[in-house]
Backbone as CSV, one residue per row, in Angstrom:
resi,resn,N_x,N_y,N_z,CA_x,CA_y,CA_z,C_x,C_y,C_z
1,UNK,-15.699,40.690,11.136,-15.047,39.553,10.509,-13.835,39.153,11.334
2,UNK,-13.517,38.070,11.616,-12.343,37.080,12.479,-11.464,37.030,11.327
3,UNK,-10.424,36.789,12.283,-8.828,36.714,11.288,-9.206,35.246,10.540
4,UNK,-8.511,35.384,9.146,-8.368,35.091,8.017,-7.191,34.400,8.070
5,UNK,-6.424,32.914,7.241,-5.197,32.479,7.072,-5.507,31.763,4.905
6,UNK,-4.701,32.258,4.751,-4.387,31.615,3.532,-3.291,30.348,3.202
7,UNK,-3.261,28.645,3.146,-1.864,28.095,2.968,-2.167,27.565,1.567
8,UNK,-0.987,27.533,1.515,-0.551,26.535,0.732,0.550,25.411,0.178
9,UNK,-0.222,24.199,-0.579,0.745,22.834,-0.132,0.517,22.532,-1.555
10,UNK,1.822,21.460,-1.484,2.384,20.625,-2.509,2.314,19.231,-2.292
11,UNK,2.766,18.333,-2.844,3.087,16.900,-3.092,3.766,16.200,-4.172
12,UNK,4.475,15.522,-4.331,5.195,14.526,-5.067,5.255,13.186,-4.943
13,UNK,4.776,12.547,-5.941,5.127,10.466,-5.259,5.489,10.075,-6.687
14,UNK,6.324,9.305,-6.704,6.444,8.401,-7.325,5.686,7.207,-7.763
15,UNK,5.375,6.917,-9.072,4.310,6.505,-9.628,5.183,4.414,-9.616
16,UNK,4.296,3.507,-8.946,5.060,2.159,-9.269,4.317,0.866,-10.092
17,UNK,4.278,0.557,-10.848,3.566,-0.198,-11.598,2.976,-1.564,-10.353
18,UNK,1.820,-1.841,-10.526,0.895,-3.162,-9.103,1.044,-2.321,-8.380
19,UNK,0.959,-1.266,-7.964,0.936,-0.450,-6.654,-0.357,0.248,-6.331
20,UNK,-0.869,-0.129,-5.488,-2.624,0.786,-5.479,-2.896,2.310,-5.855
21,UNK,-3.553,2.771,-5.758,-3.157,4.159,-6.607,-4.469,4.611,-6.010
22,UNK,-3.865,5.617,-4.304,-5.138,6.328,-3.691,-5.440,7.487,-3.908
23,UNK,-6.077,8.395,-4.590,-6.432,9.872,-4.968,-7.315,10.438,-4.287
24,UNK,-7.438,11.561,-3.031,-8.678,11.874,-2.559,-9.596,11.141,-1.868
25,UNK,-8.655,9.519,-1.355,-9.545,8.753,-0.247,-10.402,7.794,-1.653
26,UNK,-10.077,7.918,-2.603,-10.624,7.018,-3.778,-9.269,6.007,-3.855
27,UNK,-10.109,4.785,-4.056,-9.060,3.925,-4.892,-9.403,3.966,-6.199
28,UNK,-8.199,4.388,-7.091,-8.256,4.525,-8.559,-7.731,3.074,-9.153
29,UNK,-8.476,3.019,-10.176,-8.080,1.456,-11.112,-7.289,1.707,-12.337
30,UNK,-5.703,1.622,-12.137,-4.334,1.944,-12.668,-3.815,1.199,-12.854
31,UNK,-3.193,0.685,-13.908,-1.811,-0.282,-13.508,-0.691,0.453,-12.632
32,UNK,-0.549,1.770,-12.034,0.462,1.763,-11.144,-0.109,3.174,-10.365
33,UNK,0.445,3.114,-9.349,0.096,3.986,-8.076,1.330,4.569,-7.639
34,UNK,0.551,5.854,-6.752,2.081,6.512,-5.614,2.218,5.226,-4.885
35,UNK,3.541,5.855,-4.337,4.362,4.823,-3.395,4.975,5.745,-2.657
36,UNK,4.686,5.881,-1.224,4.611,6.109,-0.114,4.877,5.732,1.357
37,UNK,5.427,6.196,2.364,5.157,5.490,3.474,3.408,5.005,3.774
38,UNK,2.591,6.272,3.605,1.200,6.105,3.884,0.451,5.256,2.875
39,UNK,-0.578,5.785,2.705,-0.997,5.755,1.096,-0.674,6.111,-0.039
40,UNK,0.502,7.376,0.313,0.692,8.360,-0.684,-0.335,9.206,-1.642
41,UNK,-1.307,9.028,-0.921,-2.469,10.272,-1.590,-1.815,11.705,-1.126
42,UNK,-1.157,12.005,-2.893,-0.968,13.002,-3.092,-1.637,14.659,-2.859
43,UNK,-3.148,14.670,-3.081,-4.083,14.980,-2.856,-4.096,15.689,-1.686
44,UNK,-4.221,14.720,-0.759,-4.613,14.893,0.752,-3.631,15.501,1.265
45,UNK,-2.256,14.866,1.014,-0.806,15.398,1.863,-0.686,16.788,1.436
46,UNK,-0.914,17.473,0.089,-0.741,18.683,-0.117,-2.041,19.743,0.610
47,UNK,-3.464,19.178,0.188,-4.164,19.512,1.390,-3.721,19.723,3.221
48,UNK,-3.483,18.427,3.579,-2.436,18.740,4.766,-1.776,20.043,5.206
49,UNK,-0.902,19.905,4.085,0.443,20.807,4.001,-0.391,22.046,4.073
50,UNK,-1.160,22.686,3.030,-1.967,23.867,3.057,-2.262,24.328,3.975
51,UNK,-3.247,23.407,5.088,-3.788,23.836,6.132,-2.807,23.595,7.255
52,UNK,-2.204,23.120,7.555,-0.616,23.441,8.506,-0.113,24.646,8.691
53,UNK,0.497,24.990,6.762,0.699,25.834,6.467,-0.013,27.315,6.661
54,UNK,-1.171,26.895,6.797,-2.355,28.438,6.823,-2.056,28.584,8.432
55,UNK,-1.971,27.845,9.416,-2.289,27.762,11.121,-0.992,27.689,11.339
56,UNK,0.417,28.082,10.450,1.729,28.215,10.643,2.078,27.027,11.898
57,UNK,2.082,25.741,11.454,1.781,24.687,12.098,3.294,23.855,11.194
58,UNK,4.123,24.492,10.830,4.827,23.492,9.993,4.577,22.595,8.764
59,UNK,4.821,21.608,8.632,4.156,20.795,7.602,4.244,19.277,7.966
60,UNK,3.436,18.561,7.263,3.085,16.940,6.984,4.577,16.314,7.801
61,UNK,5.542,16.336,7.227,6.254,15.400,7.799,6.854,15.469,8.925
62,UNK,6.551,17.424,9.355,6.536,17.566,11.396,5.948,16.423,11.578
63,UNK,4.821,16.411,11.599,3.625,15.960,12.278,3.839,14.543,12.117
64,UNK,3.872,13.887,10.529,3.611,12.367,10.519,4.845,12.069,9.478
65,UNK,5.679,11.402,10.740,7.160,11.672,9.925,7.325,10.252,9.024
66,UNK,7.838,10.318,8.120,8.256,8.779,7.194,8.838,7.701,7.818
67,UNK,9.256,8.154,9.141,10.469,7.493,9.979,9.040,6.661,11.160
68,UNK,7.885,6.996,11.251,7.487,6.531,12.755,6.671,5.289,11.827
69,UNK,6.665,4.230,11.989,6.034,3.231,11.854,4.466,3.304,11.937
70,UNK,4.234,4.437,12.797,3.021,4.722,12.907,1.785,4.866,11.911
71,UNK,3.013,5.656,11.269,2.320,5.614,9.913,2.622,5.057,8.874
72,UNK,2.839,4.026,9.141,3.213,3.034,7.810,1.733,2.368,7.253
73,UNK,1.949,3.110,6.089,0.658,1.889,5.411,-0.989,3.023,5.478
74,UNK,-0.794,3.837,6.267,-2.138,4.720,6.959,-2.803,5.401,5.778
75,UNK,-4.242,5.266,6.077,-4.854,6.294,5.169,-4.620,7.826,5.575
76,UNK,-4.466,8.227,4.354,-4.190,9.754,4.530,-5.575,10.690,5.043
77,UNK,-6.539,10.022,4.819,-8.047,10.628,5.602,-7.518,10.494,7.012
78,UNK,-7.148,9.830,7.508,-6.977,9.479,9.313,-5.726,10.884,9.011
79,UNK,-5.013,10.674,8.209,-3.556,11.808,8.549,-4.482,13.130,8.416
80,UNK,-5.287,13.623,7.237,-6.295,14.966,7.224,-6.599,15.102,9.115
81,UNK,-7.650,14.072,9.352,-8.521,13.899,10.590,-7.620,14.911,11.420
82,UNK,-6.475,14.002,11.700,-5.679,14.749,12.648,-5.005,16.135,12.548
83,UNK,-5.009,16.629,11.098,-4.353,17.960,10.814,-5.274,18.738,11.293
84,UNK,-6.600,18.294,10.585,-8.027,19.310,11.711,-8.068,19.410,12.627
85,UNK,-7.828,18.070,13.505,-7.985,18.247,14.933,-6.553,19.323,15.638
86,UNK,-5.431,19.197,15.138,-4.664,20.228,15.582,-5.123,21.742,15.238
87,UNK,-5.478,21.807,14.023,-5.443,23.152,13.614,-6.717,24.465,14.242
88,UNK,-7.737,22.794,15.015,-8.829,23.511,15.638,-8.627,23.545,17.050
89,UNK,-7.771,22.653,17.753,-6.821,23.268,18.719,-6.421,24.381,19.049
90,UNK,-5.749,24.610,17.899,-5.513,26.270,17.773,-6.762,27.476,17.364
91,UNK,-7.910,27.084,17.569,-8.608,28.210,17.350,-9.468,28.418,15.902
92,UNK,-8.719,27.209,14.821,-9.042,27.429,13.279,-9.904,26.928,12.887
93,UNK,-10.895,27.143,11.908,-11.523,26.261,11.032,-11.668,26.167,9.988
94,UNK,-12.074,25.565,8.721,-11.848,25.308,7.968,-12.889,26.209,6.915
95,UNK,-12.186,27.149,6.124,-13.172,28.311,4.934,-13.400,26.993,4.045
96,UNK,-12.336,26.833,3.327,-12.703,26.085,1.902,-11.442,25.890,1.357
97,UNK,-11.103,24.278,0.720,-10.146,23.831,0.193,-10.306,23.832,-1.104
98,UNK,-9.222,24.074,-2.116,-9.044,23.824,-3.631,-7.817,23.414,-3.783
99,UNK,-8.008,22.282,-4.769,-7.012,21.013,-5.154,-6.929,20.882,-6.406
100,UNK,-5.963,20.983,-6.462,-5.124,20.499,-8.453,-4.270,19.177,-8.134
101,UNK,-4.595,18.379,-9.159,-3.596,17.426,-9.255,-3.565,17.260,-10.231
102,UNK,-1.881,17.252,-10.652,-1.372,16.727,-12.259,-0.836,15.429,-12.866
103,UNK,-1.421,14.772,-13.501,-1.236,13.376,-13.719,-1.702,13.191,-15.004
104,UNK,-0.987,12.009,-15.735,-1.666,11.870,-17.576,-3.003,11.089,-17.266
105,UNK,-3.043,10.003,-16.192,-3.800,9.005,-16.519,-4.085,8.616,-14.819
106,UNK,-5.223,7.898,-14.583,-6.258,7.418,-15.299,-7.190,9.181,-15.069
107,UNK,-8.323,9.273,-15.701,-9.090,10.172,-15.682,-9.602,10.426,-13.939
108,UNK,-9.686,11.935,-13.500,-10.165,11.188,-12.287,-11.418,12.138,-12.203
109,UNK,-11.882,12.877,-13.178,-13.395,13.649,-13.374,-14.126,12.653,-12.660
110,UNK,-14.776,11.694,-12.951,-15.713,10.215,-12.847,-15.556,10.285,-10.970
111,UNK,-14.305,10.492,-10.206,-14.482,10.357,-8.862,-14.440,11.502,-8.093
112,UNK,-14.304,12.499,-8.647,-14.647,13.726,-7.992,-15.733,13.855,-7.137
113,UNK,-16.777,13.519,-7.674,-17.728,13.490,-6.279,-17.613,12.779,-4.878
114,UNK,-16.427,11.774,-5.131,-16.435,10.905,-4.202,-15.227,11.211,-3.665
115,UNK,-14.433,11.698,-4.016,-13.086,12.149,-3.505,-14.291,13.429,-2.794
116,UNK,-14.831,14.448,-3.053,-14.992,15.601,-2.519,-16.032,15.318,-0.912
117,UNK,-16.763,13.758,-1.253,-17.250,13.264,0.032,-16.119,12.458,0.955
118,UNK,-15.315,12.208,0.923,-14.256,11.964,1.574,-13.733,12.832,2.202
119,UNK,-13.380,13.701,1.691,-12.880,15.071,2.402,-13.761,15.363,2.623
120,UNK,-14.488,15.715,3.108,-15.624,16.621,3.334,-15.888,15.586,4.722
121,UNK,-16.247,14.368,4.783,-16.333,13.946,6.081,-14.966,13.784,7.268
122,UNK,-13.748,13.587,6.847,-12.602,13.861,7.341,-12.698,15.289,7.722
123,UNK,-12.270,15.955,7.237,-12.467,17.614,7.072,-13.525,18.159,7.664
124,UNK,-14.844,17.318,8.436,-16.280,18.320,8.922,-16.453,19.145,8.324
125,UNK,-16.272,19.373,7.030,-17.114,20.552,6.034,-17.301,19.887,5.029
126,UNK,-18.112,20.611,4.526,-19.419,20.477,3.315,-18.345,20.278,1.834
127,UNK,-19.000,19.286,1.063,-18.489,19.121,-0.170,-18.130,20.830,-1.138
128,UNK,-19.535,21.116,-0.597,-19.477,22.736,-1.612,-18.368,23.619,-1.411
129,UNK,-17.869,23.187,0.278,-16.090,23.822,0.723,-14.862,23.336,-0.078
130,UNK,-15.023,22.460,-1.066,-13.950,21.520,-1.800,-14.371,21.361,-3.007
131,UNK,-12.893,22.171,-3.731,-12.863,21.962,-4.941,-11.747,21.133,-5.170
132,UNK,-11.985,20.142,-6.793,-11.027,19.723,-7.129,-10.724,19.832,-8.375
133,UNK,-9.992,19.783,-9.355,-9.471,20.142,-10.301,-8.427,19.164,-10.958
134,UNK,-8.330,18.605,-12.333,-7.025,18.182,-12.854,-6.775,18.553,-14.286
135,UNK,-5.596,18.181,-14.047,-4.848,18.981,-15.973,-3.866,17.907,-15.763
136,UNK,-3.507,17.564,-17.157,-1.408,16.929,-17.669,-1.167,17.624,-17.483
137,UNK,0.313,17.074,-17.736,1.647,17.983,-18.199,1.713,18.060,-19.644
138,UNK,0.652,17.246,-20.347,1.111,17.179,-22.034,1.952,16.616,-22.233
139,UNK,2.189,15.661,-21.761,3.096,14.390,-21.937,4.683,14.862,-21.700
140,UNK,4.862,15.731,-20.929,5.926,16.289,-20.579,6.529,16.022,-19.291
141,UNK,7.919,15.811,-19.386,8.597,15.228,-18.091,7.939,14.041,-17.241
142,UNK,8.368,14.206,-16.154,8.571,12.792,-15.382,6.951,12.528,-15.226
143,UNK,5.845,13.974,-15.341,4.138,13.219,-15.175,3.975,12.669,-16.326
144,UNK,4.611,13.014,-17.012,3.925,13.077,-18.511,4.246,11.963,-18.958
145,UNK,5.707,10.994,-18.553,5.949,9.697,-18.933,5.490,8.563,-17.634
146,UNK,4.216,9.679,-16.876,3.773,8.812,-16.013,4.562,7.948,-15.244
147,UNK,5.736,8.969,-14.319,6.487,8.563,-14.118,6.275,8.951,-12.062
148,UNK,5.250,9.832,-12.170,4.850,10.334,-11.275,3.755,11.441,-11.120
149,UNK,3.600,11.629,-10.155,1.920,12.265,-9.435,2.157,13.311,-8.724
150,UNK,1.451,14.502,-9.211,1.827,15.918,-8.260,0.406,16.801,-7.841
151,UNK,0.570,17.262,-6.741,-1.036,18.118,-5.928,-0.308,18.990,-5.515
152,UNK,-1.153,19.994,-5.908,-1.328,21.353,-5.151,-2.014,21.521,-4.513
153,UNK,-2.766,22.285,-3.138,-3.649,22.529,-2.557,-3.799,24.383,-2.150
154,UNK,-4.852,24.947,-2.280,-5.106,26.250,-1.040,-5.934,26.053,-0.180
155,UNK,-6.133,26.813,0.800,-7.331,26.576,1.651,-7.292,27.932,2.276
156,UNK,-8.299,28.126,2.988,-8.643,29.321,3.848,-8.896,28.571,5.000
157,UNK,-8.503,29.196,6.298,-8.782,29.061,7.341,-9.379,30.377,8.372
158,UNK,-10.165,30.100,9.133,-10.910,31.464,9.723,-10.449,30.853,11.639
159,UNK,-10.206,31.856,12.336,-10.257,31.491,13.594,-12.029,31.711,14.321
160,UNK,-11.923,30.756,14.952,-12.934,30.487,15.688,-13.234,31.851,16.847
């Protein structure tokens, strides 16, 4: 068996009423969305972060800072793309991602399959490598007055 990495990542956005609202490379139908330099898919950036984190690579805003224009506006699948392509640089590949995100509303069971084919083609691994998961807060604090959007991510990484 080849060396083993465990990361893990977070996320936070701020929720804005007319603001698109991207989850997992899905566009969700909300009256309000993260707000972001990128897309603010919460989702993905904590994914990111995970696998950075597992290939001790720093995190998301090393790499794709709020400040470079570059990424203004960018899908966070193109920001994944490139976390892979570094992390397999280094030798890594990808075991299997699992994702929580906490939010009251809208439901996002219904796009799970399609969020998990998104990643999964960004990512070059198989849907069955990606889990996703959601829960509230129970109407508690700043998710709970839908005031904002939070992801967790783990992942395993194996060296090549």
């Amino acid at each position: 068996m080849g060396k083993i990495r465990v990361g893990f990542g977070f996320d936070v956005h701020q929720l804005k009423e007319q603001h698109p609202f991207v989850l997992g490379g899905v566009l969700l139908e909300h009256h309000a969305g993260a707000h972001g330099h990128s897309d603010a898919d919460v989702m993905l950036h904590a994914i990111c972060d995970a696998l950075l984190g597992a290939a001790n690579m720093r995190d998301i805003g090393f790499h794709f800072s709020n400040k470079d224009e570059r990424w203004k506006g960018i899908s966070s699948l193109v920001l994944l793309q490139h976390v892979v392509k570094l992390i397999a640089d280094k030798g890594w590949t990808i075991g299997n991602i699992d994702a929580m995100v906490c939010l009251e509303a809208p439901k996002i069971n219904p796009h799970i399959p399609a969020m998990q084919a998104h990643i999964a083609e960004a990512a070059g691994i198989s849907t069955e490598d990606i889990s996703i998961k959601a829960t509230t807060n129970e109407q508690l604090g700043f998710i709970g007055r839908e005031e904002g959007v939070v992801a967790y991510a783990v992942c395993l990484i194996e060296r090549t």
